[in-house]
C-alpha positions as a Python dict, from the first residue, in 0.01 Angstrom:
ca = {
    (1, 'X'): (0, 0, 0),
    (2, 'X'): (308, 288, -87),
    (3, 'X'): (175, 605, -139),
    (4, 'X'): (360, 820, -389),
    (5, 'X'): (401, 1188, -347),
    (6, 'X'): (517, 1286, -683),
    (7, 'X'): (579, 1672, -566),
    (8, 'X'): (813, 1569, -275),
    (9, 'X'): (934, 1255, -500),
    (10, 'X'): (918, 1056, -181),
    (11, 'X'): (714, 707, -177),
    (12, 'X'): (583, 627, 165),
    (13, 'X'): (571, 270, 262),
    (14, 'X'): (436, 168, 657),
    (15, 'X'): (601, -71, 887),
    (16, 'X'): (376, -196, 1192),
    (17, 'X'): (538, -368, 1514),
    (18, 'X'): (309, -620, 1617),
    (19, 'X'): (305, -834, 1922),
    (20, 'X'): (104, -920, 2242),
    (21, 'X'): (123, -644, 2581),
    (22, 'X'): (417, -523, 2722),
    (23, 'X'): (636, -761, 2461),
    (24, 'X'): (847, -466, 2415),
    (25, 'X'): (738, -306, 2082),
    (26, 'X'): (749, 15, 2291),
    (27, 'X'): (1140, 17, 2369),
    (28, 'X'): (1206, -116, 2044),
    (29, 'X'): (1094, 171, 1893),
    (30, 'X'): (1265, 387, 2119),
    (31, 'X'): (1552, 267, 2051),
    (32, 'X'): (1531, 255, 1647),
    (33, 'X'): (1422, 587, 1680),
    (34, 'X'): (1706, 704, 1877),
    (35, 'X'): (1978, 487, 1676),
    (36, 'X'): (1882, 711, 1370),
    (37, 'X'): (2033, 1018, 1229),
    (38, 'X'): (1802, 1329, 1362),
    (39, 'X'): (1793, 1445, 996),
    (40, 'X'): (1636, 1136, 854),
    (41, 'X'): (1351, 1089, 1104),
    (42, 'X'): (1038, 1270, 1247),
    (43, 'X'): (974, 1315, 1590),
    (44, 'X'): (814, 1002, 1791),
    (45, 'X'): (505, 1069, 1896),
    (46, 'X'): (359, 818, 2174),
    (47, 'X'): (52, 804, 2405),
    (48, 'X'): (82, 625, 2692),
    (49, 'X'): (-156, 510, 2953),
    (50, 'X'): (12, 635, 3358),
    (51, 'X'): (115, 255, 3354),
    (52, 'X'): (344, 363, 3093),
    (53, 'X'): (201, 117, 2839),
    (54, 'X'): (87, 189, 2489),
    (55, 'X'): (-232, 320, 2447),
    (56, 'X'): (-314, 436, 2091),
    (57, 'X'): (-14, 366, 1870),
    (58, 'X'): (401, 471, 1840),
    (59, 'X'): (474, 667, 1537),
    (60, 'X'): (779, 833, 1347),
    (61, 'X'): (845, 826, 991),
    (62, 'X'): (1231, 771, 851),
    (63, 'X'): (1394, 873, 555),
    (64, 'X'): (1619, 581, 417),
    (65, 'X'): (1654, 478, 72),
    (66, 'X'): (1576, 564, -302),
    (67, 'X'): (1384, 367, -558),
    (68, 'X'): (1345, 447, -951),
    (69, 'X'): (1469, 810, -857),
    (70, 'X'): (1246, 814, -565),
    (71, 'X'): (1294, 876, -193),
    (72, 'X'): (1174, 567, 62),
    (73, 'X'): (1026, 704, 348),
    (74, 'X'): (924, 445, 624),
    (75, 'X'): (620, 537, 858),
    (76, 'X'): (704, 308, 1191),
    (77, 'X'): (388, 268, 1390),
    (78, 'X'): (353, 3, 1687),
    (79, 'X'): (-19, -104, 1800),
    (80, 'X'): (-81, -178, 2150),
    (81, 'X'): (-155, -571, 2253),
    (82, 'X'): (-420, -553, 2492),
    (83, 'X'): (-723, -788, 2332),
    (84, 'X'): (-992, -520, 2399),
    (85, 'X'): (-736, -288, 2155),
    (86, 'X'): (-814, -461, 1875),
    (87, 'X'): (-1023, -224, 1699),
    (88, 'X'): (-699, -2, 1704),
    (89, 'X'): (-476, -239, 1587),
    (90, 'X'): (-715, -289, 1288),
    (91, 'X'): (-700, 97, 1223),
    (92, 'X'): (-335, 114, 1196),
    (93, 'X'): (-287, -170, 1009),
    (94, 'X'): (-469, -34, 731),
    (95, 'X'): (-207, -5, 432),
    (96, 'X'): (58, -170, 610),
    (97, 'X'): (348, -260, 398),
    (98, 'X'): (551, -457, 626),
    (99, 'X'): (495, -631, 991),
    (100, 'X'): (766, -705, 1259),
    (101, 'X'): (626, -905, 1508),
    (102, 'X'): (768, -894, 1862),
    (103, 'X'): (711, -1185, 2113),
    (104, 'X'): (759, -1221, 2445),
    (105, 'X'): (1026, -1471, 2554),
    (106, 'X'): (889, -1537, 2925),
    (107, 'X'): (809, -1889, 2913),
    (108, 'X'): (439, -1821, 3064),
    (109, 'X'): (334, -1601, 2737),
    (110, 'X'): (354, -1840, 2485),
    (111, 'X'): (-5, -1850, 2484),
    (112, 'X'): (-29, -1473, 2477),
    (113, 'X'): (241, -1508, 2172),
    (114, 'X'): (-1, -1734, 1968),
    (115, 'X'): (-294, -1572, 2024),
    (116, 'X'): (-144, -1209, 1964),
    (117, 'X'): (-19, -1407, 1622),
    (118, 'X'): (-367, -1559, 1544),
    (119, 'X'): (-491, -1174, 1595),
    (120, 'X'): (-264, -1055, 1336),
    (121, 'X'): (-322, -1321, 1070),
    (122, 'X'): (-741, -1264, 1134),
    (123, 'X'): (-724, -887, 1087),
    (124, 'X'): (-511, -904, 801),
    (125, 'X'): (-724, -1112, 612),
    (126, 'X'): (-1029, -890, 727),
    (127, 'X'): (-810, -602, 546),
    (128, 'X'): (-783, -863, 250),
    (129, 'X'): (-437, -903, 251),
    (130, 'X'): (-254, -1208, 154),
    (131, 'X'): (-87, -1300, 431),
    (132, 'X'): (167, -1573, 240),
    (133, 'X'): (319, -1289, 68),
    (134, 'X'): (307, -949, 298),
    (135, 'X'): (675, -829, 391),
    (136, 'X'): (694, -1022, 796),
    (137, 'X'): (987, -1044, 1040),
    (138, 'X'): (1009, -1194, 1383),
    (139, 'X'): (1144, -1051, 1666),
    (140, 'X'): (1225, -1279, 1950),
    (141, 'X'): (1253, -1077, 2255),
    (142, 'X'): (1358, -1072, 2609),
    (143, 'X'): (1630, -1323, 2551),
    (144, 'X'): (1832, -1256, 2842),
    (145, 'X'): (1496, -1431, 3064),
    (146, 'X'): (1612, -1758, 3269),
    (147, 'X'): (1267, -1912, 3238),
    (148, 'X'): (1214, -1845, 2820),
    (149, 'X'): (1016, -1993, 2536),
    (150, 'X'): (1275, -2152, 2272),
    (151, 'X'): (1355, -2003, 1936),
    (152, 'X'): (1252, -2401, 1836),
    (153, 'X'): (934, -2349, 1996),
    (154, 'X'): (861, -1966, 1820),
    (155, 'X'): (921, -2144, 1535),
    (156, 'X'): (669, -2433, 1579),
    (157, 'X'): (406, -2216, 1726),
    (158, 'X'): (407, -1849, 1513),
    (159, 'X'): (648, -1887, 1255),
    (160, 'X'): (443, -2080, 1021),
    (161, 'X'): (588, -1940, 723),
    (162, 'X'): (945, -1956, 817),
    (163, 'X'): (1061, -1590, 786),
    (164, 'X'): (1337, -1395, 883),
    (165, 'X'): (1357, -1412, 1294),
    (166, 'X'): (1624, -1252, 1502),
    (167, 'X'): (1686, -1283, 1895),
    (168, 'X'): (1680, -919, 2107),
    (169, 'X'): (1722, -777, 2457),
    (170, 'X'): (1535, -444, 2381),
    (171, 'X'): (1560, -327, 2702),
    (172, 'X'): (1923, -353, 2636),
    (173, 'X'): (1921, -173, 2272),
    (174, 'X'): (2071, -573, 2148),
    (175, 'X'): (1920, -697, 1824),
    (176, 'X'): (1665, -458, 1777),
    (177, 'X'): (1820, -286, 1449),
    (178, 'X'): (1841, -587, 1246),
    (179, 'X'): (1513, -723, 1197),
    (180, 'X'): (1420, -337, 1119),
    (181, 'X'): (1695, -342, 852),
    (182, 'X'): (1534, -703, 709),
    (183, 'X'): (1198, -571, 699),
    (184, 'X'): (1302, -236, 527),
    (185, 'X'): (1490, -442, 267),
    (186, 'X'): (1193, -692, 243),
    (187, 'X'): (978, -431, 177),
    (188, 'X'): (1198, -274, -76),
    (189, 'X'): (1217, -573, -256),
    (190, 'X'): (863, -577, -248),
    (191, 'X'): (815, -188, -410),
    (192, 'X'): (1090, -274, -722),
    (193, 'X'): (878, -595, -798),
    (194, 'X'): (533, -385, -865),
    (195, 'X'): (727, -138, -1023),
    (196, 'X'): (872, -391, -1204),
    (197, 'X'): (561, -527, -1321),
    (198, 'X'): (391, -220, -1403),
    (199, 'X'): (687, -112, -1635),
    (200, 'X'): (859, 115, -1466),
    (201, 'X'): (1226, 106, -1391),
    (202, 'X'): (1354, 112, -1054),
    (203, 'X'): (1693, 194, -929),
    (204, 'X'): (1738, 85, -604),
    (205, 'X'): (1997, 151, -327),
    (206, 'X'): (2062, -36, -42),
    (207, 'X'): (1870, 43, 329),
    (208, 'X'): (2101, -179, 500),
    (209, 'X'): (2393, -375, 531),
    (210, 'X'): (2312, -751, 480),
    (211, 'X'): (2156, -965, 757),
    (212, 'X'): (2365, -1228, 937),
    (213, 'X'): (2667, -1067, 834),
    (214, 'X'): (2761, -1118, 1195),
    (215, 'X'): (2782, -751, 1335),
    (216, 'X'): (2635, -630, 1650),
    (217, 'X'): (2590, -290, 1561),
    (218, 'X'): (2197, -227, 1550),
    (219, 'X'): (2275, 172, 1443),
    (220, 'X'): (2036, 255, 1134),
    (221, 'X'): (2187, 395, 853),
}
């Protein structure tokens, strides 16, 4: 859930990249992180194990939008996928307000895709969340592969509820910026409704340019 810091006037909502190992949650952070203005974000703090593979969690926050007079400030964590992590990936879910979820395209982790996917579905319902309605993105990565799962198969297997998907090369800094942008605006949307509801009166300004306008600029702005 946002947490509102009425003294700073800044509302803090958290975005969680999801996925199974080495999927490439890591270098898509990176490269958000880096594609942002140095005045708008925090410092990203990672630990890694010496295989250079996410141990704990990735974490920066980033300043980007305004609602009902407030400041939007996005806390970007990404959970390591190793099954015997799962206790950690629990942890930082807790008051997630959005979920990108980044598969691996290699043709052979399709199984590690759906189970990953199962993982996140079971632990959000153990944090009582209604999973039909939480902010969620996908992330298709590794795209450039020979040997890759197809979108028409991602779509079969973990995209049960037919959200927002975009296809990126992370290692490559190609289409990581615009599910970010979709899941910031998603979760926007989100924030105005309860305000909405709870009689307050929000006025919002845009994170991002649209999705599927047809740019390939993934710079965050």
């Amino acid at each position: 859930m946002p947490i509102v810091n009425y003294k700073e006037r800044v509302i803090s909502c958290k975005i969680v990249y999801f996925g199974p190992s080495l999927g490439g949650k890591t270098t898509t952070i990176r490269v958000i992180h880096s594609a942002t203005p140095e005045g708008n974000r925090s410092a990203l703090q990672t630990i890694e194990t010496e295989g250079d593979r996410t141990l704990f969690f990735d974490h920066f926050s980033l300043d980007l939008a305004e609602v009902g007079g407030l400041g939007v400030r996005f806390q970007v964590y990404g959970v390591p996928g190793e099954p015997f992590y799962r206790v950690t990936r629990k942890m930082v879910l807790t008051g997630a307000d959005g979920v990108i979820f980044v598969a691996d395209s290699a043709s052979h982790r399709l199984a590690d895709n759906v189970a990953s996917y199962n993982d996140l579905k079971e632990l959000l319902g153990e944090h009582g969340y209604d999973y039909e309605s939480i902010p969620l993105v996908m992330q298709y990565n590794k795209r450039d592969l020979e040997d890759k799962t197809s979108v028409d198969e991602f779509q079969f297997y973990i995209n049960e509820r037919k959200v927002p998907y975009f296809e990126s090369i992370a290692v490559e800094s190609k289409g990581v910026g615009e599910p970010f942008k979709a899941i910031c605006r998603a979760v926007v949307a989100k924030l105005n409704r309860d305000l909405t509801r709870v009689g307050s009166t929000p006025q919002p300004e845009p994170v991002a340019p649209e999705a599927g306008s047809g740019s390939n600029d993934d710079s965050i702005e």
